[in-house]
C-alpha positions in Angstrom: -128.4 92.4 210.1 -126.8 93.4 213.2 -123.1 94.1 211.4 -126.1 97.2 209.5 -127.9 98.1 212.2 -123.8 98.9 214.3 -122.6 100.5 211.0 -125.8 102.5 211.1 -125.6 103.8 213.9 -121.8 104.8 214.1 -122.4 106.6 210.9 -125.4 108.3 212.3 -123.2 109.5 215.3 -120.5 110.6 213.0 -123.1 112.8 211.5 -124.4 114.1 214.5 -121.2 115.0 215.9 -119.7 116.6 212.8 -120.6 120.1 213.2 -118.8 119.9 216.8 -115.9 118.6 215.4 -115.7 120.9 212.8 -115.6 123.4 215.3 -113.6 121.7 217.7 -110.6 121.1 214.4 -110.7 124.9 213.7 -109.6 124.6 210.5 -110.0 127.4 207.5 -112.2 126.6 204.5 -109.9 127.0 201.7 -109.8 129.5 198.9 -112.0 129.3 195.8 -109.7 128.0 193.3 -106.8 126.2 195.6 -106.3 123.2 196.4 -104.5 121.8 199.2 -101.7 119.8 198.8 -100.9 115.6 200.2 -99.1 116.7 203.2 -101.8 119.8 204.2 -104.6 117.4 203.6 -102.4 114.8 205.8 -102.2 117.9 208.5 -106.2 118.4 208.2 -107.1 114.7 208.3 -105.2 114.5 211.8 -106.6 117.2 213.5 -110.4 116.5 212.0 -109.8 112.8 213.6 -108.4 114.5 217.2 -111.2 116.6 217.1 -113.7 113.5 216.5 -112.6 111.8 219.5 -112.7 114.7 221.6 -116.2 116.0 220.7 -117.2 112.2 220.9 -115.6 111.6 224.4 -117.1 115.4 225.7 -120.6 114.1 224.5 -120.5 110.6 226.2 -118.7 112.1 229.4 -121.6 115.0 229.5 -124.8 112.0 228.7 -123.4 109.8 231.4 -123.8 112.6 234.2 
């Protein structure tokens, strides 16, 4: 039960810090009608998980002052 409860609430988090990492990843939506390709969506998935960390470590440094 506690293994759910963990999972839970890292996915919760996740959700809640989404829109900053968005932000934070400043990537461009694409165009209706095109796709990316491996390598671009490689190039996207690193900077989206960057981002994550950093809008995750700005939250906890900011909560614990």
């Amino acid at each position: 039960m506690a293994d759910a409860n963990e999972q839970q609430r890292r996915y919760r988090e996740f959700l809640d810090l989404l829109p900053l990492t968005i932000s934070l990843a400043g990537l461009p939506p694409s165009e209706h009608g095109k796709y990316y390709s491996e390598e671009q969506i490689e190039t996207r998935l690193f900077a989206v998980r960057h981002a994550y960390k950093a809008a995750r470590g700005l939250v906890r440094e900011l909560i614990s002052k």
